[in-house]
Backbone as CSV, one residue per row, in Angstrom:
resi,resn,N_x,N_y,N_z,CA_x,CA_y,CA_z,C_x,C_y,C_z
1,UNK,0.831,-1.188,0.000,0.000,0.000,0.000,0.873,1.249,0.000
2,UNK,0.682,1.976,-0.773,1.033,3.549,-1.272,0.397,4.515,-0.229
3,UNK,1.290,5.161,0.900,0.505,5.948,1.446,0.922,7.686,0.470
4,UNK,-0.376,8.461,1.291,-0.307,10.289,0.496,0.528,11.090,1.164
5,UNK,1.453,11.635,0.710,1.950,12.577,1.632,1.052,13.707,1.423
6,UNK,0.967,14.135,2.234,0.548,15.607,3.230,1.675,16.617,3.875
7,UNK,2.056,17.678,2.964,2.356,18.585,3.802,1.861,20.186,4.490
8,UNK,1.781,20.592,5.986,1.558,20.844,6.167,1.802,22.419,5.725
9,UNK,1.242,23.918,5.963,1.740,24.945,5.173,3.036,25.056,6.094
10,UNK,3.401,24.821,7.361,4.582,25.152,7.728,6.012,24.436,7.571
11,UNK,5.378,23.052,7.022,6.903,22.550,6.181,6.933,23.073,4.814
12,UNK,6.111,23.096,4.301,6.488,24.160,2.666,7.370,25.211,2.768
13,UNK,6.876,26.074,4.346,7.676,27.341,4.377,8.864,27.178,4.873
14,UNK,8.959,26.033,5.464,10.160,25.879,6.238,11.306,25.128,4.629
15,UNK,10.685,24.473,3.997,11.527,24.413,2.518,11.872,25.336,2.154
16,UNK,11.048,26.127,1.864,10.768,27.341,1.146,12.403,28.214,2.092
17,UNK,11.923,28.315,3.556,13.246,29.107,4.074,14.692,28.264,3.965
18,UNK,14.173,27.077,3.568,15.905,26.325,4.065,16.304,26.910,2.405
19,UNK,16.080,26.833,1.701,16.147,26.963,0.115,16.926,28.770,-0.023
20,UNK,15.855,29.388,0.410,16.077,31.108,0.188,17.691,30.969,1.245
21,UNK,17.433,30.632,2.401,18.655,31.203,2.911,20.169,30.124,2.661
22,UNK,19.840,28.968,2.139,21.177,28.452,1.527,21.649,29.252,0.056
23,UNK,20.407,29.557,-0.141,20.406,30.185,-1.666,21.167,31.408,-2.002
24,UNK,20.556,32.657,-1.016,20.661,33.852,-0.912,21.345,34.384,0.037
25,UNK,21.680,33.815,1.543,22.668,34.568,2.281,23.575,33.773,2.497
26,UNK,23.806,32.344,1.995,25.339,31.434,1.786,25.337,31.706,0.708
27,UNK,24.950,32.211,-0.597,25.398,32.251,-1.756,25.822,30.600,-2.430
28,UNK,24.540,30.388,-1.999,25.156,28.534,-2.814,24.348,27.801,-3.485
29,UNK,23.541,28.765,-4.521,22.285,28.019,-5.250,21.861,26.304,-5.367
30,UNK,23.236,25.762,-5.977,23.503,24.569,-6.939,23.078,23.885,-4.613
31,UNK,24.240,23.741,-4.061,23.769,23.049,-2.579,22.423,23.552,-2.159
32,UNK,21.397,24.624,-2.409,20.354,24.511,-2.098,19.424,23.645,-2.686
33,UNK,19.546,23.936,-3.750,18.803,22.698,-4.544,19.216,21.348,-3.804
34,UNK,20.205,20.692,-4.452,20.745,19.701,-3.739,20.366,19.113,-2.277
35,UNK,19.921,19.861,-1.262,19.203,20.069,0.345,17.892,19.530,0.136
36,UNK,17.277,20.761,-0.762,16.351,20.168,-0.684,15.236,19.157,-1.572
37,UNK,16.068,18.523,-2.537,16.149,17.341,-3.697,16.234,16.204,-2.260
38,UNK,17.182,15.755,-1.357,17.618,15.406,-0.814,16.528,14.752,0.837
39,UNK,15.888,16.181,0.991,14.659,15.904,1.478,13.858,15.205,1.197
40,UNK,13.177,15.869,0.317,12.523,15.508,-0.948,12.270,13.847,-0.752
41,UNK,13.239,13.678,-1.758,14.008,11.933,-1.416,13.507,11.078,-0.412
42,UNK,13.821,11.693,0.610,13.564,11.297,1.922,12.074,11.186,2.204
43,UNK,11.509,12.097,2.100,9.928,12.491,2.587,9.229,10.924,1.578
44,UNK,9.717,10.866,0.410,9.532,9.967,-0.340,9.554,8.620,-0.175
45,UNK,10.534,8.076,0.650,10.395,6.786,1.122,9.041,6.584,1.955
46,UNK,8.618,7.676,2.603,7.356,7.550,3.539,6.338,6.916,3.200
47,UNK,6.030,7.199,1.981,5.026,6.613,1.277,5.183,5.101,1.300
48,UNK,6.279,4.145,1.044,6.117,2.933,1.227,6.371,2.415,2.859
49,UNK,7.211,3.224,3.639,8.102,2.981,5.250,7.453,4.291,5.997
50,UNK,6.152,4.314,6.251,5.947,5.283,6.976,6.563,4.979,8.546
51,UNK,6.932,4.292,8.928,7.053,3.577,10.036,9.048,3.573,10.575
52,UNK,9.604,3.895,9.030,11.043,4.155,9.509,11.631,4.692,9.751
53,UNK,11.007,6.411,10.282,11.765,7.102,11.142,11.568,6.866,12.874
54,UNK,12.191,7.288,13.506,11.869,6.483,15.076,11.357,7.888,15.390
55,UNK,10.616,7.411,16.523,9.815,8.057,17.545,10.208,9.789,18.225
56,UNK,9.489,10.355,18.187,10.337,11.299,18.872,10.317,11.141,20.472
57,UNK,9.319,10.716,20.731,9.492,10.329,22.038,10.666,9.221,22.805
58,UNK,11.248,8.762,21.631,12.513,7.934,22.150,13.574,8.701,22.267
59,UNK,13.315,10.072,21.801,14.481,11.287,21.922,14.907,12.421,22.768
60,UNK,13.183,12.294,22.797,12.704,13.794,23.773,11.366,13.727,25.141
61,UNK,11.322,13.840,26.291,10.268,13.450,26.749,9.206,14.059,26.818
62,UNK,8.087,13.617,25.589,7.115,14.102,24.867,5.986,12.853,25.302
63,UNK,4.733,13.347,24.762,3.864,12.211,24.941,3.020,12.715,23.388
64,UNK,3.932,12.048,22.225,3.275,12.160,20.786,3.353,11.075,20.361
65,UNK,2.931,11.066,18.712,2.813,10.102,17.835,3.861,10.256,16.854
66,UNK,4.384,11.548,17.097,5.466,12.270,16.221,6.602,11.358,15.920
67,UNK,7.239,10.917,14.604,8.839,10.352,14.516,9.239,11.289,13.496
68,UNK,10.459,10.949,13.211,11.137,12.072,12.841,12.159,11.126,11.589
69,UNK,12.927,12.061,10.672,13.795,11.291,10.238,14.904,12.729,9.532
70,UNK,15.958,12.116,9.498,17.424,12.872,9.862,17.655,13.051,8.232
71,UNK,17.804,14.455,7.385,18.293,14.209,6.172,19.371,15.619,5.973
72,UNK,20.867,15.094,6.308,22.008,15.898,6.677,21.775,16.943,7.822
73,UNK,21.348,18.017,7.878,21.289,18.952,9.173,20.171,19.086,9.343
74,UNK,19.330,18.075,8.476,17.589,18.898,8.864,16.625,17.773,9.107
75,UNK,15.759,18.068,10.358,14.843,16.535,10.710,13.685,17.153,10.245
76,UNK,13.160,15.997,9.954,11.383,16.075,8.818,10.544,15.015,10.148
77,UNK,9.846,15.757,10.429,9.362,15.615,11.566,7.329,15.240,10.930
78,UNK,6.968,13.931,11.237,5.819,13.859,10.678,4.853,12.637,11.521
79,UNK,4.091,11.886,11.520,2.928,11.632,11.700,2.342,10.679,10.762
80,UNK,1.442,9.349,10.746,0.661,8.859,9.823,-0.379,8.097,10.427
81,UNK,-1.337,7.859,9.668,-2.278,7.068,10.184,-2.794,5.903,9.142
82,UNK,-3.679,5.453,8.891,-3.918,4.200,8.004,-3.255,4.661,6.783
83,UNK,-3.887,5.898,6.042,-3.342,6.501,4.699,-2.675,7.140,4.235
84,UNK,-2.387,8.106,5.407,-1.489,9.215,4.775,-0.858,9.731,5.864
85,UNK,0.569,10.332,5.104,1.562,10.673,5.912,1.318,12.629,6.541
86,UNK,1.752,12.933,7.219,1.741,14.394,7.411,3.029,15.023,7.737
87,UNK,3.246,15.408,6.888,4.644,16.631,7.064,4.556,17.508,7.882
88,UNK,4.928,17.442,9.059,4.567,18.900,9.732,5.645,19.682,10.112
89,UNK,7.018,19.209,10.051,7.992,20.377,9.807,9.075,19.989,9.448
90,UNK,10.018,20.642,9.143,11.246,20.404,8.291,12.194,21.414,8.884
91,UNK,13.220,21.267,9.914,13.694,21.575,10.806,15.525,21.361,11.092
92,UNK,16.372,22.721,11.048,17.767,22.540,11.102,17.644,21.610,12.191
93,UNK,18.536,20.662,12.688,18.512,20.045,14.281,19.515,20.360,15.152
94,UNK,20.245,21.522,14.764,20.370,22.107,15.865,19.923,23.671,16.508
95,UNK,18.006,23.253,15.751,17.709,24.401,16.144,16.935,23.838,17.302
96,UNK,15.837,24.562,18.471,15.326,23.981,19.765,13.941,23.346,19.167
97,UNK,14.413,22.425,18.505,13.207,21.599,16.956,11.897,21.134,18.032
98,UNK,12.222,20.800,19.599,11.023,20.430,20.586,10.042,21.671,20.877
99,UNK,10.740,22.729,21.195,9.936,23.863,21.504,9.373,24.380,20.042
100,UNK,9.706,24.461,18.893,9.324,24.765,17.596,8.020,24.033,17.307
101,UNK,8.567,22.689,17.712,7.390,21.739,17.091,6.057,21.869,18.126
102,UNK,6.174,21.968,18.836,5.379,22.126,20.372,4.772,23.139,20.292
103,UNK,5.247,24.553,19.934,4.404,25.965,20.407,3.705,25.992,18.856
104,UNK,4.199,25.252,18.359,3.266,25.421,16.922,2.148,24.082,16.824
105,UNK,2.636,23.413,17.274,0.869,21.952,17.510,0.059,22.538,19.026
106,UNK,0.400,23.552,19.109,-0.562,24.122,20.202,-1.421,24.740,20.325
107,UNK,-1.154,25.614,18.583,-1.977,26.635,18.607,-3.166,26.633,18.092
């Protein structure tokens, strides 16, 4: 079974920012692309392995459904249920990715 990805509007933007600022204030077009091709990629396996990123709660002491999965400096942080996957953020990891993800599923 083929699950749907779903992304949410704040991982688009959060592409959208990893892209502009590798792009425009590192000056490194060709590696932005590349980042986020790379994602991409990644978010892509979901559809057949929704199940192979681990838990975030094995990371952080949370009480979610949330797992996460690692693609070079940035975790894609998502969710699924029978059909479809949910993107809900796309995140440097060494930014405070718990409090990010948290004050924004709160609101």
């Amino acid at each position: 079974m083929k699950f749907k990805l779903l992304y949410s509007p704040e991982a688009l933007k959060d592409l959208e920012d990893i892209k502009n600022y590798i792009e425009y204030e590192l000056l490194e077009p060709e590696i932005a692309i590349d980042i986020i091709d790379r994602i991409f990629d990644k978010v892509q396996s979901l559809e057949q392995f929704p199940d192979m990123g681990a838990m975030l709660s094995s990371v952080a002491e949370c009480d979610t459904d949330h797992r996460f999965l690692i693609s070079g400096s940035y975790m894609i942080f998502y969710r699924h249920d029978d059909k479809n996957v949910y993107i809900d953020r796309v995140l440097y990891g060494k930014r405070d990715y718990i409090r990010v993800l948290f004050d924004n599923l709160d609101e």
